[in-house]
DRENKOLNU-458452 format. One record per residue (C-alpha): x, y, z; residue in three letters; residue number from 1. Coordinates in steps of 0.25 Angstrom, whole numbers, plus 5000, padded with zeros to 4 digits. Layout:
N
ATOM      u      v      w   code   pos
ATOM      X      Y      Z    Ala   NUM
...
//
This chain:
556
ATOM      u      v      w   code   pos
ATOM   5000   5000   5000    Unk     1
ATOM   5004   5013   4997    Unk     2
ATOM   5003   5024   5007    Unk     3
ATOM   5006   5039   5002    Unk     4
ATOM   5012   5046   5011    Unk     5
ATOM   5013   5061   5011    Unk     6
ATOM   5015   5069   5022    Unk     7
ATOM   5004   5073   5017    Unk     8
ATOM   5002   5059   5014    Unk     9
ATOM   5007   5044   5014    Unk    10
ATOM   5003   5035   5001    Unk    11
ATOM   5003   5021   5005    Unk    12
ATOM   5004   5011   4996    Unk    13
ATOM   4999   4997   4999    Unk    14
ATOM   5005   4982   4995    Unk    15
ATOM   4997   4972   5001    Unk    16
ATOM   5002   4957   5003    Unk    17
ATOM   4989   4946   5007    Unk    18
ATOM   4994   4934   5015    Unk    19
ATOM   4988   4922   5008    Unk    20
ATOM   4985   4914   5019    Unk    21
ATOM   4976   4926   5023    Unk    22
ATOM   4968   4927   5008    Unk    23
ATOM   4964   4912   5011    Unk    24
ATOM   4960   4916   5026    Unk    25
ATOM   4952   4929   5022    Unk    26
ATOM   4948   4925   5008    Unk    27
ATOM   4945   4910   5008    Unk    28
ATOM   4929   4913   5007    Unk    29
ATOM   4933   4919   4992    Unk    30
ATOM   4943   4909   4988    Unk    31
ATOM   4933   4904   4978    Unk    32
ATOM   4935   4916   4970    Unk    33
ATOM   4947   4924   4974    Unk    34
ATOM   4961   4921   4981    Unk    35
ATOM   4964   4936   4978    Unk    36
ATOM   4960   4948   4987    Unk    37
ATOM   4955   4962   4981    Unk    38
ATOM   4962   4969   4993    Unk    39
ATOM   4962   4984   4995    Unk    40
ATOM   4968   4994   5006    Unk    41
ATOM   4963   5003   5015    Unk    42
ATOM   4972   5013   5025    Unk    43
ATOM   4967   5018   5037    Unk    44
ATOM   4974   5028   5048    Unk    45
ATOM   4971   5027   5060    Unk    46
ATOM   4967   5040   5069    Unk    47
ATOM   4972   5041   5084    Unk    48
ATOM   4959   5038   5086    Unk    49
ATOM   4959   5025   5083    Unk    50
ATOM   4950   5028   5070    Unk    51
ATOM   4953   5022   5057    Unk    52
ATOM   4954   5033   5044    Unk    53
ATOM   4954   5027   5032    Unk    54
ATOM   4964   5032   5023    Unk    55
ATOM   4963   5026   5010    Unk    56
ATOM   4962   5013   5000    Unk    57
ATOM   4968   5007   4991    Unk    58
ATOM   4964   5001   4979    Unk    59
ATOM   4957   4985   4976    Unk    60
ATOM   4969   4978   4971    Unk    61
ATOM   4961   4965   4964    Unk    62
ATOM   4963   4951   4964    Unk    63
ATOM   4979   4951   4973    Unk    64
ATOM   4984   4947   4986    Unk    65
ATOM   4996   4958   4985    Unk    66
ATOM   4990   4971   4980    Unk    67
ATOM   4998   4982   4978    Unk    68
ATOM   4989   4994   4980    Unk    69
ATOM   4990   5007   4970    Unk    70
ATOM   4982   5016   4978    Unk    71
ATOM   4989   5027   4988    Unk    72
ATOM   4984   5029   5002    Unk    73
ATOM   4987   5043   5007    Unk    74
ATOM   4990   5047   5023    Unk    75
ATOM   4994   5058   5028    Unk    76
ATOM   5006   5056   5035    Unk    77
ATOM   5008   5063   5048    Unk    78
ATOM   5020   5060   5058    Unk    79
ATOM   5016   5068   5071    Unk    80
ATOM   5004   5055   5073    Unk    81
ATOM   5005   5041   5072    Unk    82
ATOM   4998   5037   5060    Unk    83
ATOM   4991   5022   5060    Unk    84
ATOM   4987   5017   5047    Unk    85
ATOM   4979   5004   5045    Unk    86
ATOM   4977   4995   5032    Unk    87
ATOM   4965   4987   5029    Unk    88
ATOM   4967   4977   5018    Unk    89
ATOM   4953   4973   5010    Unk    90
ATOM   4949   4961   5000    Unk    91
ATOM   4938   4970   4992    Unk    92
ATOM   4927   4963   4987    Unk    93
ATOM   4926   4963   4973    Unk    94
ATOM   4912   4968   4973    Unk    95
ATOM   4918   4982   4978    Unk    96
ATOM   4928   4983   4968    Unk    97
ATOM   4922   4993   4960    Unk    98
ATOM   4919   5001   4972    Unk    99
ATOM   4931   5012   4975    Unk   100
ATOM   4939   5008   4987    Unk   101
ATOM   4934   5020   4995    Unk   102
ATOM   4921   5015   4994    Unk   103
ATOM   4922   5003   4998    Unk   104
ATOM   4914   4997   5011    Unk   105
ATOM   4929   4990   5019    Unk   106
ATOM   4919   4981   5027    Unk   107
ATOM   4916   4975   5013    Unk   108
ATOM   4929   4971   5009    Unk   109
ATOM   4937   4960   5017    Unk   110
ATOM   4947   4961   5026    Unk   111
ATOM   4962   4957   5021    Unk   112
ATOM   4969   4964   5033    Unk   113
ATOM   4975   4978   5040    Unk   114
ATOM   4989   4983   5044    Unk   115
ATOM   4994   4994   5051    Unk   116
ATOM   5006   5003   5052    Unk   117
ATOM   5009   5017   5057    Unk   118
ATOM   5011   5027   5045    Unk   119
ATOM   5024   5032   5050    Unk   120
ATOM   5028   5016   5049    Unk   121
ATOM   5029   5018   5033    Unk   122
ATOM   5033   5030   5032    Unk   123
ATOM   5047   5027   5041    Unk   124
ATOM   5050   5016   5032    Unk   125
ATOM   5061   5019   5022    Unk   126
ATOM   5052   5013   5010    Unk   127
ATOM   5041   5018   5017    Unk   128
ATOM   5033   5004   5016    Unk   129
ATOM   5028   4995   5028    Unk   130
ATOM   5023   4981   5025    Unk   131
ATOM   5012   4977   5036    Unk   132
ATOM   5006   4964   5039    Unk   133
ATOM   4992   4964   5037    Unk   134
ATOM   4981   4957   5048    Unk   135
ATOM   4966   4955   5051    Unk   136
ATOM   4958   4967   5058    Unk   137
ATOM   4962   4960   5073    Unk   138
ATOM   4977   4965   5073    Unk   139
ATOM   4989   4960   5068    Unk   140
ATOM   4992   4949   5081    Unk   141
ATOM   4983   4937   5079    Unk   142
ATOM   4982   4937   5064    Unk   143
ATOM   4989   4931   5053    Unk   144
ATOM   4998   4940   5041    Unk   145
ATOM   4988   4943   5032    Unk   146
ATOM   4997   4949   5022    Unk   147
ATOM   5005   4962   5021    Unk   148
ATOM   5002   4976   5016    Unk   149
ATOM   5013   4985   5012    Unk   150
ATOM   5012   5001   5014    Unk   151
ATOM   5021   5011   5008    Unk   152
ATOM   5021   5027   5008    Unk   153
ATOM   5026   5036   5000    Unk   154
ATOM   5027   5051   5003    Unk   155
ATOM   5020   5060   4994    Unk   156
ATOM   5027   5072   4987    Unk   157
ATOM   5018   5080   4992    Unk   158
ATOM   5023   5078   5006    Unk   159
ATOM   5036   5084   5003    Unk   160
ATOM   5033   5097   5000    Unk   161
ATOM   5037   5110   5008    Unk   162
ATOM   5031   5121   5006    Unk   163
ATOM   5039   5134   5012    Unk   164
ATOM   5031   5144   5016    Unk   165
ATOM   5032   5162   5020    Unk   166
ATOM   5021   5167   5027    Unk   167
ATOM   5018   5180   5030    Unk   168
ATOM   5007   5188   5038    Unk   169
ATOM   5002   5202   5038    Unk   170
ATOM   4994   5211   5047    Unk   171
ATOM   4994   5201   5060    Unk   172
ATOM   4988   5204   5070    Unk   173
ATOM   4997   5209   5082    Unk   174
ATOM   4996   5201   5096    Unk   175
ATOM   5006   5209   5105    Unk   176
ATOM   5006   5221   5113    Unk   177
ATOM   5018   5226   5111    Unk   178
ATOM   5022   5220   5099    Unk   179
ATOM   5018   5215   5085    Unk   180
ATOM   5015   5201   5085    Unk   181
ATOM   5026   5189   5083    Unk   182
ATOM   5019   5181   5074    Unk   183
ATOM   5022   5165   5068    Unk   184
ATOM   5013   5155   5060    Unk   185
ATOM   5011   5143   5064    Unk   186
ATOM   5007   5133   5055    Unk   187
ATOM   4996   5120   5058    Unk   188
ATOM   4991   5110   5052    Unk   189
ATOM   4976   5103   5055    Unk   190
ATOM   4977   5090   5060    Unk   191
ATOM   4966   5079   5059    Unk   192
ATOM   4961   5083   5074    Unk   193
ATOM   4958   5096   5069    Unk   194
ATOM   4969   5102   5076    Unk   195
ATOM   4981   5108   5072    Unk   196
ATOM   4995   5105   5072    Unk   197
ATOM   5006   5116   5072    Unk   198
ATOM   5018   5112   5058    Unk   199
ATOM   5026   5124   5057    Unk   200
ATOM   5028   5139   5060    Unk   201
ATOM   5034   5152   5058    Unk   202
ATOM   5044   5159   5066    Unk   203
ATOM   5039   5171   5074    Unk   204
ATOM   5038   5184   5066    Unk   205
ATOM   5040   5195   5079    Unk   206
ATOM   5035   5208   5079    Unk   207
ATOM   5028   5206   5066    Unk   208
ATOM   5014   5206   5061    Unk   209
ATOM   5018   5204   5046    Unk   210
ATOM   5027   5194   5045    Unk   211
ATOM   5034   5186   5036    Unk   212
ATOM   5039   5171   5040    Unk   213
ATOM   5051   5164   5036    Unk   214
ATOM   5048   5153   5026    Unk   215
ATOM   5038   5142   5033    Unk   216
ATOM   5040   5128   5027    Unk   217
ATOM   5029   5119   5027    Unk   218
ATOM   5030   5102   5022    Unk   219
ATOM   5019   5093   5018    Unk   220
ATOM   5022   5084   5032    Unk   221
ATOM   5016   5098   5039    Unk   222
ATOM   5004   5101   5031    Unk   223
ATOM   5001   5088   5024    Unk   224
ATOM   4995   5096   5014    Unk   225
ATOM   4995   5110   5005    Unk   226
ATOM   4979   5107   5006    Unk   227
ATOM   4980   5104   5023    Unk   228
ATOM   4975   5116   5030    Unk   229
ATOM   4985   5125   5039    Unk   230
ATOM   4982   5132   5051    Unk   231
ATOM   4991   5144   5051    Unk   232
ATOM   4992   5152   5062    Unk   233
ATOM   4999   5164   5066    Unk   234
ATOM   5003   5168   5081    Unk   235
ATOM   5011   5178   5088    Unk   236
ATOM   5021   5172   5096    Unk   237
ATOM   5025   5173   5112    Unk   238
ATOM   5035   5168   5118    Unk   239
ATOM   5028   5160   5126    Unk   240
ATOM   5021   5151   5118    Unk   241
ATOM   5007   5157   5118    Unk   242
ATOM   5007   5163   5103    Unk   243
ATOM   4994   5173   5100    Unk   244
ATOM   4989   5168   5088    Unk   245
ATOM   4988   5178   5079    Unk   246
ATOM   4979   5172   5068    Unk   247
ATOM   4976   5159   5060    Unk   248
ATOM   4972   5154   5045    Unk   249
ATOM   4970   5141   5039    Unk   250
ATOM   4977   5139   5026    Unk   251
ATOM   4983   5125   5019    Unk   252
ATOM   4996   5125   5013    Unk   253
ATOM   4989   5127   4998    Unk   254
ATOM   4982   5139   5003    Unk   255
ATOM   4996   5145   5008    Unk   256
ATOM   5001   5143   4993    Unk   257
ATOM   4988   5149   4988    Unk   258
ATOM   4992   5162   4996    Unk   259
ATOM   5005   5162   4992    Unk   260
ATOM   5001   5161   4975    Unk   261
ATOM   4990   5171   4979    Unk   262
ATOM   4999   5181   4987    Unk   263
ATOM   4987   5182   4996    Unk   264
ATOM   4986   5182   5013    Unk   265
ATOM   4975   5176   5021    Unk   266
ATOM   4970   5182   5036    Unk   267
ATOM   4973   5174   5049    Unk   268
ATOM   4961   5172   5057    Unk   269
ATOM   4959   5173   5071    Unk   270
ATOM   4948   5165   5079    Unk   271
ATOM   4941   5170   5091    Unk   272
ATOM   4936   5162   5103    Unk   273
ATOM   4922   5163   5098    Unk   274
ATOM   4927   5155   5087    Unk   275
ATOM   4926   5169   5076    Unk   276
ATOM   4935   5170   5064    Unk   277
ATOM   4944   5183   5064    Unk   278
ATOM   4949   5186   5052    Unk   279
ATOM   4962   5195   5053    Unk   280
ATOM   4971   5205   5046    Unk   281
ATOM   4984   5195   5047    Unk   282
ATOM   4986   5188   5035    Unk   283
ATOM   4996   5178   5032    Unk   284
ATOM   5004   5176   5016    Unk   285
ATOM   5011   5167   5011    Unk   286
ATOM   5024   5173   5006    Unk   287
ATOM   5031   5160   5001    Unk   288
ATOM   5026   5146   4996    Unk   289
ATOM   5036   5136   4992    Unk   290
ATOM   5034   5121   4991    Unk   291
ATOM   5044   5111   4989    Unk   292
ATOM   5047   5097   4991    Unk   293
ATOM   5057   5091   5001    Unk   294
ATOM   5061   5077   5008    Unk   295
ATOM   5050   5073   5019    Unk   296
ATOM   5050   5069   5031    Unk   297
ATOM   5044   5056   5028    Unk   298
ATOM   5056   5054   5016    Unk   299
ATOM   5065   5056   5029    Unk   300
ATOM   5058   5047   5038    Unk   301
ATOM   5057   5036   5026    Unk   302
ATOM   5072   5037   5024    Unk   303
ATOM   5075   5033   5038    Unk   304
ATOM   5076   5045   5046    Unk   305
ATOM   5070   5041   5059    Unk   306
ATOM   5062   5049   5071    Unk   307
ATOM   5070   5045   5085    Unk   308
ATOM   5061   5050   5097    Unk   309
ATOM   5066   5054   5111    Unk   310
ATOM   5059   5057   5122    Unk   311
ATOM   5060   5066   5134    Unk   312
ATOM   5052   5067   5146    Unk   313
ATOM   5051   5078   5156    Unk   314
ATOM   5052   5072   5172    Unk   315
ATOM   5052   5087   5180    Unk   316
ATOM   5044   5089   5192    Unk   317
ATOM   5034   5097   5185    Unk   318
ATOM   5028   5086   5178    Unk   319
ATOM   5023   5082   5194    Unk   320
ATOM   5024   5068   5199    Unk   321
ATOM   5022   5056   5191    Unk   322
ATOM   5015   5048   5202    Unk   323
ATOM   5002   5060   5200    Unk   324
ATOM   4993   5060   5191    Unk   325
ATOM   4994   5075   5190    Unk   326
ATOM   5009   5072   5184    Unk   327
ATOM   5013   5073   5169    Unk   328
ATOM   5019   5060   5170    Unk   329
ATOM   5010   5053   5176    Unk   330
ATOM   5007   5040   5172    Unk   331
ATOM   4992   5036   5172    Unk   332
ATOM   4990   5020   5175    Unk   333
ATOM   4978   5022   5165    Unk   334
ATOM   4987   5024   5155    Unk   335
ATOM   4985   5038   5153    Unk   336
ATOM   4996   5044   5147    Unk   337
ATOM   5002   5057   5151    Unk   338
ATOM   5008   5069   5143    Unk   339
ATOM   5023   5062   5144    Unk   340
ATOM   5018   5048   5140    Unk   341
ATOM   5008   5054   5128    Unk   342
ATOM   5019   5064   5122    Unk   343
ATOM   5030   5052   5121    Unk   344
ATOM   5018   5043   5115    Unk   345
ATOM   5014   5051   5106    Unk   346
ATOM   5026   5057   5098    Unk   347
ATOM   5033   5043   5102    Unk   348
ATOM   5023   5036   5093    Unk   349
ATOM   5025   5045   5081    Unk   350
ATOM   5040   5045   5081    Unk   351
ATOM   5044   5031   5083    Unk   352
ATOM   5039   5027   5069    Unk   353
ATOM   5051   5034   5065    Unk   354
ATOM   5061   5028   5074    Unk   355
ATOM   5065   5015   5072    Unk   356
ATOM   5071   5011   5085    Unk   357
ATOM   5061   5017   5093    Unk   358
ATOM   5071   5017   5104    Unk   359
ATOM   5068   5031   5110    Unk   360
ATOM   5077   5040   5119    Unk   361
ATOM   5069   5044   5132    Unk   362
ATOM   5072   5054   5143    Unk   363
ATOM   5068   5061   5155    Unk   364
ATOM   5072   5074   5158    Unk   365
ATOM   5071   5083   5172    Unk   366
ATOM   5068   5068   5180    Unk   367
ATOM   5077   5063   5191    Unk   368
ATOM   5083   5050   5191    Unk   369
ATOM   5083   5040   5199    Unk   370
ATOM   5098   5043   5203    Unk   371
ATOM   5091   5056   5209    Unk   372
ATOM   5097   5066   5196    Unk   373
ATOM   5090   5074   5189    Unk   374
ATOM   5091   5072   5176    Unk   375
ATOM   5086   5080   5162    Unk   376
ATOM   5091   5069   5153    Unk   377
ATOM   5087   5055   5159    Unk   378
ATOM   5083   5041   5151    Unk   379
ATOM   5070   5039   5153    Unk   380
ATOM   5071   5024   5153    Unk   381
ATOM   5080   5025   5165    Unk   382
ATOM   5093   5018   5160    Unk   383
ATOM   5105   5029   5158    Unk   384
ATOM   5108   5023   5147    Unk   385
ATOM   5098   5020   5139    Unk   386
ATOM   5089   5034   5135    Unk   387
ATOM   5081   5026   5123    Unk   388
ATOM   5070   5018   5125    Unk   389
ATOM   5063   5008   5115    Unk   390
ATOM   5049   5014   5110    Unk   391
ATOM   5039   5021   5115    Unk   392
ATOM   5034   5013   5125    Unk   393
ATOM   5049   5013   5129    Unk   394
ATOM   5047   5028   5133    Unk   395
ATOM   5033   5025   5142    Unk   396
ATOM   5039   5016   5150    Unk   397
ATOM   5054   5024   5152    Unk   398
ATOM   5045   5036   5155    Unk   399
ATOM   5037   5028   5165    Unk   400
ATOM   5049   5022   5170    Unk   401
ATOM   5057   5036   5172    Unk   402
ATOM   5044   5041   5180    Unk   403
ATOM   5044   5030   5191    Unk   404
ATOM   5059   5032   5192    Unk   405
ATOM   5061   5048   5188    Unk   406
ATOM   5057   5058   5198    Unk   407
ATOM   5053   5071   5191    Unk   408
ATOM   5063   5084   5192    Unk   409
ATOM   5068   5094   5184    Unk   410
ATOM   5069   5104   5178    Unk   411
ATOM   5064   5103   5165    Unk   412
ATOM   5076   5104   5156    Unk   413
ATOM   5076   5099   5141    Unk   414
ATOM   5091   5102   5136    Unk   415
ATOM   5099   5087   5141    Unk   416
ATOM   5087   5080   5134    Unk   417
ATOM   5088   5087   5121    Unk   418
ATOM   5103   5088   5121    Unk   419
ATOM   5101   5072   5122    Unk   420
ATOM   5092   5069   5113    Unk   421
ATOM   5101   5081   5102    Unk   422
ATOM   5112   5070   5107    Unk   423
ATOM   5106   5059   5103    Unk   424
ATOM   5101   5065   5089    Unk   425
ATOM   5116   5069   5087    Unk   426
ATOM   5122   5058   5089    Unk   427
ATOM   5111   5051   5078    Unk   428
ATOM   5117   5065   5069    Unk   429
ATOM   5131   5059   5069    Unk   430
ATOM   5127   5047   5065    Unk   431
ATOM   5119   5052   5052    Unk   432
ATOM   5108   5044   5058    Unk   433
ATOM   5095   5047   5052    Unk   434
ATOM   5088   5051   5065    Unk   435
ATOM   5078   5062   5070    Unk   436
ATOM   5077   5062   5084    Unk   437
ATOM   5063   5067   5091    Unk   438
ATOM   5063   5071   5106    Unk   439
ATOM   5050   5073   5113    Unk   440
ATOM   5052   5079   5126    Unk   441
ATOM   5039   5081   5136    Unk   442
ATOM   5040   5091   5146    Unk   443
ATOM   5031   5098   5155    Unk   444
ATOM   5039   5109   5160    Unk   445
ATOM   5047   5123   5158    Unk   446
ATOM   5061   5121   5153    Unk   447
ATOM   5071   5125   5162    Unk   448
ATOM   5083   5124   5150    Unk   449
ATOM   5076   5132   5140    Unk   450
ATOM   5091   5136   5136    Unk   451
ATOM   5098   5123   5135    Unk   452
ATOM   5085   5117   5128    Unk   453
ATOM   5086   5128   5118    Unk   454
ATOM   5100   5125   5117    Unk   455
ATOM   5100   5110   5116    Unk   456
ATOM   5089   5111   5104    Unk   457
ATOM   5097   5122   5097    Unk   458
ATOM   5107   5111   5097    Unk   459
ATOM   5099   5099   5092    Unk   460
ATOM   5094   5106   5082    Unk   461
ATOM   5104   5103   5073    Unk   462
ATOM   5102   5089   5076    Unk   463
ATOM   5089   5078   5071    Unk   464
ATOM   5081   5080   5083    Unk   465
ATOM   5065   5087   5087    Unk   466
ATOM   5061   5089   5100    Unk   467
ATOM   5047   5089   5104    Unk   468
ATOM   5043   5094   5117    Unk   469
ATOM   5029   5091   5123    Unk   470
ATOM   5024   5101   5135    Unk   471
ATOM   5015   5092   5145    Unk   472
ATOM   5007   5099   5156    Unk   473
ATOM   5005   5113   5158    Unk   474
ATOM   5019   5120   5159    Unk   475
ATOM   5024   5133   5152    Unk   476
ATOM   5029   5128   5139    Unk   477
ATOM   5033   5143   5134    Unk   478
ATOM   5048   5136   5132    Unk   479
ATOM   5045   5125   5125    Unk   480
ATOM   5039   5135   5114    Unk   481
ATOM   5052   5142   5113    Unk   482
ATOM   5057   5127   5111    Unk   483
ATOM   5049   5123   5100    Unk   484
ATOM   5053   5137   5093    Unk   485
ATOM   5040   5143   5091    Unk   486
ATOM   5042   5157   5089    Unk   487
ATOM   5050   5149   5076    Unk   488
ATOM   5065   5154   5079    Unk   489
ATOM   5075   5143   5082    Unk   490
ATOM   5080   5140   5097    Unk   491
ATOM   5092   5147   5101    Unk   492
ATOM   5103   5142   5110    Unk   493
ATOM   5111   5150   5120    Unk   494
ATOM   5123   5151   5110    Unk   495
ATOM   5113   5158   5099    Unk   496
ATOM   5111   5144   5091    Unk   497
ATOM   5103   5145   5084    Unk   498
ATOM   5092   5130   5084    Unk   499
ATOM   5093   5126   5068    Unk   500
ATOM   5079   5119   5068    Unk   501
ATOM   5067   5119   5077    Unk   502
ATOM   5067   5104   5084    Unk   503
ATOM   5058   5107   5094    Unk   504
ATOM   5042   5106   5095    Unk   505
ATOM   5033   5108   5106    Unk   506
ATOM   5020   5104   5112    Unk   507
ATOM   5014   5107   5125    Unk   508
ATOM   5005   5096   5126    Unk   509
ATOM   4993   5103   5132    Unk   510
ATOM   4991   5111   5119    Unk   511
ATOM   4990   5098   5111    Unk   512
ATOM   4979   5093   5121    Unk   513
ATOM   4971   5105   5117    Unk   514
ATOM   4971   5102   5104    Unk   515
ATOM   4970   5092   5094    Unk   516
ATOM   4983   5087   5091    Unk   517
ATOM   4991   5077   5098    Unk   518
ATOM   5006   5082   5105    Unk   519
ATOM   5011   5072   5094    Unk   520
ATOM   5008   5080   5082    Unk   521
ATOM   5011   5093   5087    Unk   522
ATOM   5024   5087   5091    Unk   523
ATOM   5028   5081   5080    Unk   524
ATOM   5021   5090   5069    Unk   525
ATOM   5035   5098   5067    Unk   526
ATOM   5043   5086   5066    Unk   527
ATOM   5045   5080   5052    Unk   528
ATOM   5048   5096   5051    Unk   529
ATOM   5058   5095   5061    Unk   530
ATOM   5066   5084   5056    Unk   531
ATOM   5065   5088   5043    Unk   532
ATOM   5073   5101   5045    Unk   533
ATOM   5083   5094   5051    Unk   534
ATOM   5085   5086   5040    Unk   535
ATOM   5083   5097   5030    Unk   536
ATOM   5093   5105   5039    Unk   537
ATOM   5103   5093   5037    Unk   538
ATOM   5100   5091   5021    Unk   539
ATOM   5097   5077   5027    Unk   540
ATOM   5090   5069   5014    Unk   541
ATOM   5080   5057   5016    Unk   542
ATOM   5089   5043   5012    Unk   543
ATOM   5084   5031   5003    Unk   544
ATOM   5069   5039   4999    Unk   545
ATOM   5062   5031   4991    Unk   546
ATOM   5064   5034   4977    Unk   547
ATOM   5053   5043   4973    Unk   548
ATOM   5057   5052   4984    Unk   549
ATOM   5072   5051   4983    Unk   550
ATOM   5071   5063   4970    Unk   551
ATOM   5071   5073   4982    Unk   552
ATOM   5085   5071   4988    Unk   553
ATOM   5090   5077   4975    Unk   554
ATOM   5082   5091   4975    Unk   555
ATOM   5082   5090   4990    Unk   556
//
C-alpha cells in the first residue's frame, strides 16, 4: 500500500500478501467458485479518543492473493501527536464491483484482516516502507498469520516548500502610556480541536506602530497548506510575558500571496468581551512573498537522523511533599497522573519513534541525595554511573524510584543539567553521529541562575540539541519567556555572545489546560524548525534519499 505523505500529506501505498492457509479458512464456503480474493484496502487513523476516522481506500484488485494497489491514501502527517493508523483488508463481493469503493457498505464485504502501525514507524524508515503481519479483529495474540500487508510513504513536493515572507503593518493601535507600542506577529495555525497552535513569529519592533519585520520563513511541516487558514496575531510586547494583543486576522497562506500580487492591506480586528467585532485602522502587507523548495524534515528523518530524548525533572522544595496530595509530585494509587508523570509521557511517546535505542538520559535537579548533598545534576535512576534508562517506562519507574529515595531541596538551577546534556550532544558532534538531541526539562519554579542558564544555551546552540521547558503549577514564569526568546532577539551571554539559533520553547502547562491543545503539541510545534536550522546552519545534507528526492542535493 502506498501511503502519501506530505507534510501536508503522507501517500501510502499498499502491497498485500494472503496466507494460503487462511483463504482456505475464510473462503472454504466459495471454494466452489473461486480460490481467489477481490481484496480492497481501507485506512483509518485513530483520534485520542479512541474513534476510528477513515481516511481513505484503495481500489478492488480482482481475482489475486497478492495485490498491489495503485491508488494513493493521503494523511497529514504531524510530528507534535502520535498518529495510529489501522488497516482493514476486504474480500469485496463481486456484486458490489460496480459500485465505487467509497460507497461501498464495509459490513457487506468479508473480512481478510487489519494491521496496525504508528505513522512516524514509516516515516523513520530509510526506505520508508513497513511490512506488517496482518490478523483477525480480536488482536494479534491468539490468531494465526493471515498474511502480510506492506505500507510505503512517499513525501509529497509540496511538503518541501518554504515560503519567506516580509510583513509590514501601519497605523497600529498604541498600547503604552509613555511609549508607542512594541509590536511582533505571531503566527498560529488551527488544529482539529478548534484550537490554535502558535509555528513561528516575528522579532519585537520597539517604539514603533508602523513597522516593518525582518524576513519570516514559513515550511509546509508548519502550515500544512497554502489553503489552511492562519490566525495572525499581532501584540505589544512586555517584559514579563503578558503581551497586549494588539489586533488579529485570519488569513491562509494563499491569501497572503493574494496580498502580496495585489499590493493591497487587510485591518486587524479586535473582539470585545461581549463577543463584537472591532474592525481597526491597523493594517497588515505583505511586502515579500518568496516560495522555494528545500530538503524536509522527513527526507532527514528517512536518511537516518535520529531524535534522542533527555529528560530532566525538578526535585526543589517548592513542589511541596511527595507523600501530600496537595504536592506536584504526588503519586495518585488510582493511577492519576501528575503534571511531572503526564509531560515525560506525552512528549516521550512522540519522540521515541525516532530514537532507536530508546535508552533515554534522566535527571534530577535541586534534590538531595541519599549521601545528604544536594545535587543540580543527579541520575534519576540512582546508579552514579548510569544516567540512561531504557524506554519510557524506564523514566516512570527512575522518577518514582528518586522520589521514595530523594528528599526535595533547592534552588532551582537549570545550568549543570543543560551544560550535560550540551556535553552529551558534543560528544555525539565529534563523532559526526547523526543525532539531535531533545531535553524536556519540567519545573515548577523561579530560576535562580538566569545568568548561567542564559550562558549554557548560548553555548549549546551551536550544537544539535532543543530544549523544551514545561511550567507546572502556578509559579511566575516571567523568565522562562526571556528563555524561550519571545520578544525574538537571541539569548546573550555575560561575555556578549551572542545564542546563534533559538533552541529553547516553552510552556507553562496551566495555559494548555485552558485551551484545546495538549502540552505535547505546543511543545514540540517549533521542532522540526528547530532542528532544521541546525542542519541548515551546518550545510548538513540528507544521506542515501531515495532516488526521486535525491535531484535536491544538487540545487540545494
Amino acid at each position: 500500500m502506498t501511503l502519501s505523505i506530505c507534510s501536508t500529506g503522507l501517500v501510502l501505498f499498499f502491497l498485500f500478501s494472503l496466507n494460503s492457509s487462511y483463504l482456505w479458512w475464510a473462503l472454504i464456503y466459495v471454494i466452489v467458485t473461486s480460490l481467489l480474493s477481490d481484496p480492497m484496502a481501507v485506512v483509518f487513523l485513530k483520534k485520542s479518543d479512541g474513534r476510528l476516522e477513515e481516511v481513505g481506500r484503495t481500489e478492488v484488485i480482482l481475482n489475486t492473493l497478492n495485490p498491489t494497489w495503485i491508488s494513493k491514501v493521503t494523511v497529514t502527517y504531524q510530528f507534535e501527536i502520535v498518529q495510529p493508523l489501522i488497516f482493514h483488508l476486504y474480500d469485496v463481493d463481486t456484486k458490489y464491483h460496480h459500485i465505487p469503493v467509497k460507497m461501498l457498505n464495509l459490513k457487506d464485504q468479508d473480512f481478510l484482516g487489519e494491521s496496525s502501525c504508528v505513522l512516524s514507524e514509516i516515516v523513520t524508515k530509510q526506505s520508508r516502507s513497513l511490512t506488517l503481519n496482518l490478523h483477525n479483529k480480536d488482536g494479534p495474540g491468539g490468531s494465526r498469520n493471515l498474511g502480510s500487508l506492506t505500507v510505503h510513504a512517499e513525501e509529497s513536493i509540496a511538503s518541501r516548500s518554504v515560503v519567506d515572507v516580509v510583513f509590514r503593518c501601519t497605523n497600529l493601535d498604541n498600547k503604552d502610556l509613555f511609549s508607542k507600542s512594541d509590536p511582533f506577529l505571531r503566527i498560529s495555525r488551527i488544529v482539529e480541536s478548534g484550537g490554535s497552535v502558535p509555528i513561528c513569529k516575528t522579532e519585537v519592533m520597539d517604539n514603533n506602530l508602523n513597522p516593518i519585520w525582518k524576513p519570516l520563513s514559513l515550511n509546509m511541516q508548519q502550515f500544512g497548506s497554502k489553503d489552511n487558514p492562519l490566525i495572525i496575531e499581532c501584540f505589544d510586547f512586555n517584559s514579563n510575558g503578558n503581551h497586549v494583543l494588539i489586533g488579529k486576522l485570519q488569513k491562509s497562506v494563499a491569501q497572503l500571496e493574494k496580498l502580496y500580487q495585489e499590493r493591497t492591506g487587510v485591518n486587524f480586528v479586535l473582539t470585545s468581551n461581549s463577543g463584537h467585532e472591532k474592525v481597526l485602522k491597523g493594517q497588515l502587507f505583505v511586502d515579500r512573498f518568496h516560495e522555494k523548495e528545500q530538503f524536509s524534515f522527513l527526507d532527514y528523518i528517512s536518511s537516518g537522523f535520529e531524535l534522542n530524548f533527555m529528560v530532566a525533572v525538578d526535585f526543589t522544595a517548592s513542589n511541596k511533599n511527595p507523600r501530600q496530595p496537595d504536592s506536584l509530585h504526588y503519586i495518585d494509587p488510582s493511577g492519576r497522573l501528575n503534571s511531572y508523570q503526564r509531560a515525560i509521557i506525552e512528549v516521550g511517546e512522540v519522540i521515541q519513534f525516532y530514537d532507536t535505542d530508546k535508552r533515554f538520559p534522566a535527571w534530577g535537579f535541586g534534590g538531595r541525595k541519599p549521601d545528604g548533598t544536594v545535587s543540580h545534576c543527579f541520575n534519576l535512576s540512582g546508579n552514579e554511573t548510569e544516567f540512561e534508562v531504557g524506554g519510557i517506562e524506564g523514566i516512570m519507574t527512575a522518577y518514582a524510584s528518586a522520589l521514595r529515595n530523594v528528599s526535595l531541596s533547592g534552588p532551582t538551577l537549570f545550568g549543570q543539567v543543560v551544560d550535560r546534556a550540551a556535553q552529551i550532544a558534543g560528544h555525539s558532534l565529534s563523532y559526526q553521529e547523526n543525532k539531535y538531541y531533545v531535553l524536556l526539562i519540567i519545573t515548577d519554579g523561579v530560576l535562580s541562575d538566569l545568568q548561567e542558564t542564559k550562558n549554557a544555551l548560548v553555548k549549546a546552540s551551536d550544537l544539535p540539541l532543543s530544549v523544551l521547558i514545561v511550567g507546572v503549577g502556578d509559579a511566575d514564569f516571567s523568565q522562562m519567556e526571556i528563555l524561550d526568546a519571545d520578544n525574538g532577539n537571541r539569548l546573550e551571554s555575560s561575555t556578549g555572545r551572542m545564542a546563534t539559533r533559538d533552541i529553547v520553547q516553552f510552556v507553562p502547562m496551566r495555559e494548555v489546560q485552558r485551551g484545546e491543545v495538549s502540552v505535547v503539541q505546543a511543545l514540540l510545534e517549533e521542532l522540526p524548525g528547530q532542528f532544521l536550522s541546525y542542519v541548515r546552519s551546518r550545510d548538513i545534507k540528507p544521506c542515501n534519499l531515495p532516488g526521486a528526492h535525491a535531484s535536491l542535493s544538487k540545487s540545494n
